[in-house]
C-alpha positions as CSV (number, residue, x, y, z in Angstrom):
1,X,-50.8,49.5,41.4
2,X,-48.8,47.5,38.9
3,X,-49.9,43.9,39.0
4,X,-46.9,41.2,39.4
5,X,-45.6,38.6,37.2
6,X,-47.5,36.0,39.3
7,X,-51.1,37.9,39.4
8,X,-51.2,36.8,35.4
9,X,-51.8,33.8,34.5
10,X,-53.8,30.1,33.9
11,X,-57.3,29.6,35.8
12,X,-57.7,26.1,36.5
13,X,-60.3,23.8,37.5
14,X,-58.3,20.3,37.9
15,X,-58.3,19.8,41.8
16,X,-55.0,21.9,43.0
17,X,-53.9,21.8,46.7
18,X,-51.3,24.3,47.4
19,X,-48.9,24.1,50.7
20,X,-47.4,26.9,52.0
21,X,-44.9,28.3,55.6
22,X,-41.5,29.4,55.9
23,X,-38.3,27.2,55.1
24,X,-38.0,24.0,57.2
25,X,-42.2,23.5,57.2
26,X,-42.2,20.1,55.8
27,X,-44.0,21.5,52.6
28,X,-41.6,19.1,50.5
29,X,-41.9,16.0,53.3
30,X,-45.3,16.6,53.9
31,X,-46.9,17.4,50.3
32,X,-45.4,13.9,49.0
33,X,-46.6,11.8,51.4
34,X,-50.0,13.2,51.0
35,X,-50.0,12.7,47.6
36,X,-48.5,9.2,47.6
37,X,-51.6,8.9,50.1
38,X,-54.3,10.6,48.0
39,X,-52.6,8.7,44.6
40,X,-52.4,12.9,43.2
41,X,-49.7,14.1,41.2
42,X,-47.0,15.7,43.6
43,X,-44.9,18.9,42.3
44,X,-42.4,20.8,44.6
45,X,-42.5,24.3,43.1
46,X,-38.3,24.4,44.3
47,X,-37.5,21.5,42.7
48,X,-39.0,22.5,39.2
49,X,-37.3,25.6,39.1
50,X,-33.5,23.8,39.5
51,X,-35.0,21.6,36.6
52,X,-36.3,24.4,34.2
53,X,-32.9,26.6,35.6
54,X,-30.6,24.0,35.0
55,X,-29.0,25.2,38.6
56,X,-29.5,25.4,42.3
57,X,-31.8,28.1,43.8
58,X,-29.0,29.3,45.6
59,X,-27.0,29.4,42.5
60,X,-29.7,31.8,40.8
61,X,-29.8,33.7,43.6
62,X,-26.1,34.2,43.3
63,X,-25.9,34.9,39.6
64,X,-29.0,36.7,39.1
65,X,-30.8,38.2,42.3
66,X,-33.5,37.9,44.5
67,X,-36.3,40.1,41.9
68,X,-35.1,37.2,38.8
69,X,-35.6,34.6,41.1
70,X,-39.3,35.9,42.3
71,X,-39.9,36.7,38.7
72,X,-38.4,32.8,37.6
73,X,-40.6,31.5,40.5
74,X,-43.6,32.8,39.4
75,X,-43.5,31.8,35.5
76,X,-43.1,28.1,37.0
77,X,-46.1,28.7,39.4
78,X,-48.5,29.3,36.6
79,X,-46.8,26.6,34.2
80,X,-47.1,24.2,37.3
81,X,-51.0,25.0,37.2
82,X,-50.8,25.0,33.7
83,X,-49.7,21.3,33.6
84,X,-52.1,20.2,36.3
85,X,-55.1,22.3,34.2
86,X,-54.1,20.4,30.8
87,X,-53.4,17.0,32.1
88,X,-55.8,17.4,34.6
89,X,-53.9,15.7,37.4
90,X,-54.9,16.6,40.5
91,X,-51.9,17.7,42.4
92,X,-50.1,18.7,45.8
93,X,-48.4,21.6,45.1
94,X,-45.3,22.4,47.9
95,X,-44.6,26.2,47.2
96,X,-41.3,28.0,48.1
97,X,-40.8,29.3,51.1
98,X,-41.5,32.5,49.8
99,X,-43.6,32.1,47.1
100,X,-46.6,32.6,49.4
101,X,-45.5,35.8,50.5
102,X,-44.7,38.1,47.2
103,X,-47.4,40.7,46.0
104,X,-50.3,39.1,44.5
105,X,-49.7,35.5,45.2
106,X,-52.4,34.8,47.8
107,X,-55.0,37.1,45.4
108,X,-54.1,34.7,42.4
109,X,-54.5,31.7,43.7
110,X,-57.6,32.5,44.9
111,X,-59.2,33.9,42.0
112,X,-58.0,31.1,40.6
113,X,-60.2,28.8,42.9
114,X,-56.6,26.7,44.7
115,X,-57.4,26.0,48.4
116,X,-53.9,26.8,50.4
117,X,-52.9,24.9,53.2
118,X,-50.4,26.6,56.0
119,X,-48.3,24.7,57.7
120,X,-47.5,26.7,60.8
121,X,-44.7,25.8,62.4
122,X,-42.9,27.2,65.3
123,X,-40.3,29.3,65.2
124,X,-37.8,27.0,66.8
125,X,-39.3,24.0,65.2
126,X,-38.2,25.6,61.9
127,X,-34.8,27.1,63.0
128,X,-33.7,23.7,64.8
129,X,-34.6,21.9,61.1
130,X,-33.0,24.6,58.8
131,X,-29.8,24.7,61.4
132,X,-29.2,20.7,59.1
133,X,-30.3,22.2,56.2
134,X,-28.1,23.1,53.2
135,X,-29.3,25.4,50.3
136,X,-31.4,27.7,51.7
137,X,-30.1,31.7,50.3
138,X,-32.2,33.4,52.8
139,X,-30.5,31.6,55.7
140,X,-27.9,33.3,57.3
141,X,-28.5,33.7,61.2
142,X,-30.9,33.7,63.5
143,X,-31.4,37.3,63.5
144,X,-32.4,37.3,60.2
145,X,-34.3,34.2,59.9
146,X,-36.3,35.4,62.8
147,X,-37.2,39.1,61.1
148,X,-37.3,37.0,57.7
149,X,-40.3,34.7,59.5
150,X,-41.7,37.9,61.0
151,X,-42.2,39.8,57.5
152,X,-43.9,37.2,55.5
153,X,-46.2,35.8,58.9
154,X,-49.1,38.2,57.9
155,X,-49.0,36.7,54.1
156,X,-48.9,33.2,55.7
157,X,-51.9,33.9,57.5
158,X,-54.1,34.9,54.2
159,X,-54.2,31.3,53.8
160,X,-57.5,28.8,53.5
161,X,-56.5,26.4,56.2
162,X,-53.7,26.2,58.7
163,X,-52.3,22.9,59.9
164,X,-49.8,22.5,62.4
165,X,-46.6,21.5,61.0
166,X,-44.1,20.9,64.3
167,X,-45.3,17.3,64.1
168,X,-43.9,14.6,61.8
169,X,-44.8,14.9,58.3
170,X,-47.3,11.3,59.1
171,X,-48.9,13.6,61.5
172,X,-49.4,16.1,59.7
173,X,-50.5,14.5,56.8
174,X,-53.3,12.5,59.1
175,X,-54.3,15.8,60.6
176,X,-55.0,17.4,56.9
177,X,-57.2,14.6,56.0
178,X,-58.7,13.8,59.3
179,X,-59.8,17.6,58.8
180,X,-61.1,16.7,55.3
181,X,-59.0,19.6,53.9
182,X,-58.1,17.7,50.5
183,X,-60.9,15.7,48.7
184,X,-60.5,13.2,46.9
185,X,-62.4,13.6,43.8
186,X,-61.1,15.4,41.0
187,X,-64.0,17.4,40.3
188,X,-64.0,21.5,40.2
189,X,-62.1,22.7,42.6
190,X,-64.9,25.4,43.8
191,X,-66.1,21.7,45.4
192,X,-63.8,22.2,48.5
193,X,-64.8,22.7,51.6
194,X,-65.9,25.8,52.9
195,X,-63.4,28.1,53.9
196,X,-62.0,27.8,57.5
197,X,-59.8,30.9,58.3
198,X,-56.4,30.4,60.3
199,X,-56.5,31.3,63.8
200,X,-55.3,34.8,64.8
């Protein structure tokens, strides 16, 4: 099996929290008020793109495709790592929506020693939040949302930790570190706590 753009790439040891779940999780909300909290370096994987693209995601995704876009995403993924490797900054990185969910993803940042945090949210949670929402490509109706949600579940599940995100980012955020699932020292990652899986 070929291995994907984002299966290549940086192995770092700065501290590196990842949060992942479909559109309209809170990633963005949640992941900066946990970093403001923790005093880490916050990245939103979304945002950097638009920055390093020099247009909107749904922009690429009309000029270019879906497979540039994945292959875009990915190259910023591991320069995102990169940065928090070289600086060593630990960080709270919010992934795309989708990020999570292409080949290899979950596999590399494992290897590469990155706890990921799910925030599951549910379905009508996240489909009464994107209903407000402007730029999101994949959004067209419910229908599709709903089989869009239903395809990348099992990839969302792979994750480290699941938190439940239908609370208020504040909640949420208390509920990650009342669990202990971020440290705060800025030691090796392979420090974090031991693994628990997401409920079935």
């Amino acid at each position: 099996m070929n291995q994907t753009p984002i299966a290549r790439g940086v192995q770092p040891r700065t501290q590196v929290v990842c949060l992942a779940g479909f559109m309209g999780a809170g990633k963005s909300t949640v992941g900066s008020r946990l970093a403001r909290q923790l005093g880490w370096h916050f990245v939103d994987l979304d945002e950097r793109i638009e920055e390093a693209a020099g247009i909107t995601i749904p922009q690429f995704f009309e000029r270019h495709g879906e497979p540039a876009f994945r292959q875009f995403e990915a190259e910023q993924l591991r320069a995102a790592l990169g940065r928090a490797a070289e600086f060593k900054e630990p960080t709270i990185l919010a992934l795309g929506g989708g990020t999570y969910a292409q080949p290899g993803a979950p596999e590399f940042l494992r290897n590469a020693g990155i706890p990921v945090i799910w925030l599951d949210t549910p379905i009508h949670v996240l489909l009464s939040r994107c209903m407000t929402m402007t730029g999101r490509p994949l959004f067209r109706d419910e229908a599709t949302f709903r089989a869009l949600h239903a395809q990348r579940l099992p990839s969302y599940q792979l994750a480290d930790f699941r938190v439940d995100g239908s609370g208020d980012s504040a909640a949420v955020v208390a509920e990650i570190l009342r669990r202990g699932l971020v440290g705060t020292q800025t030691g090796d990652t392979e420090s974090h706590l031991a693994v628990e899986k997401p409920q079935s």
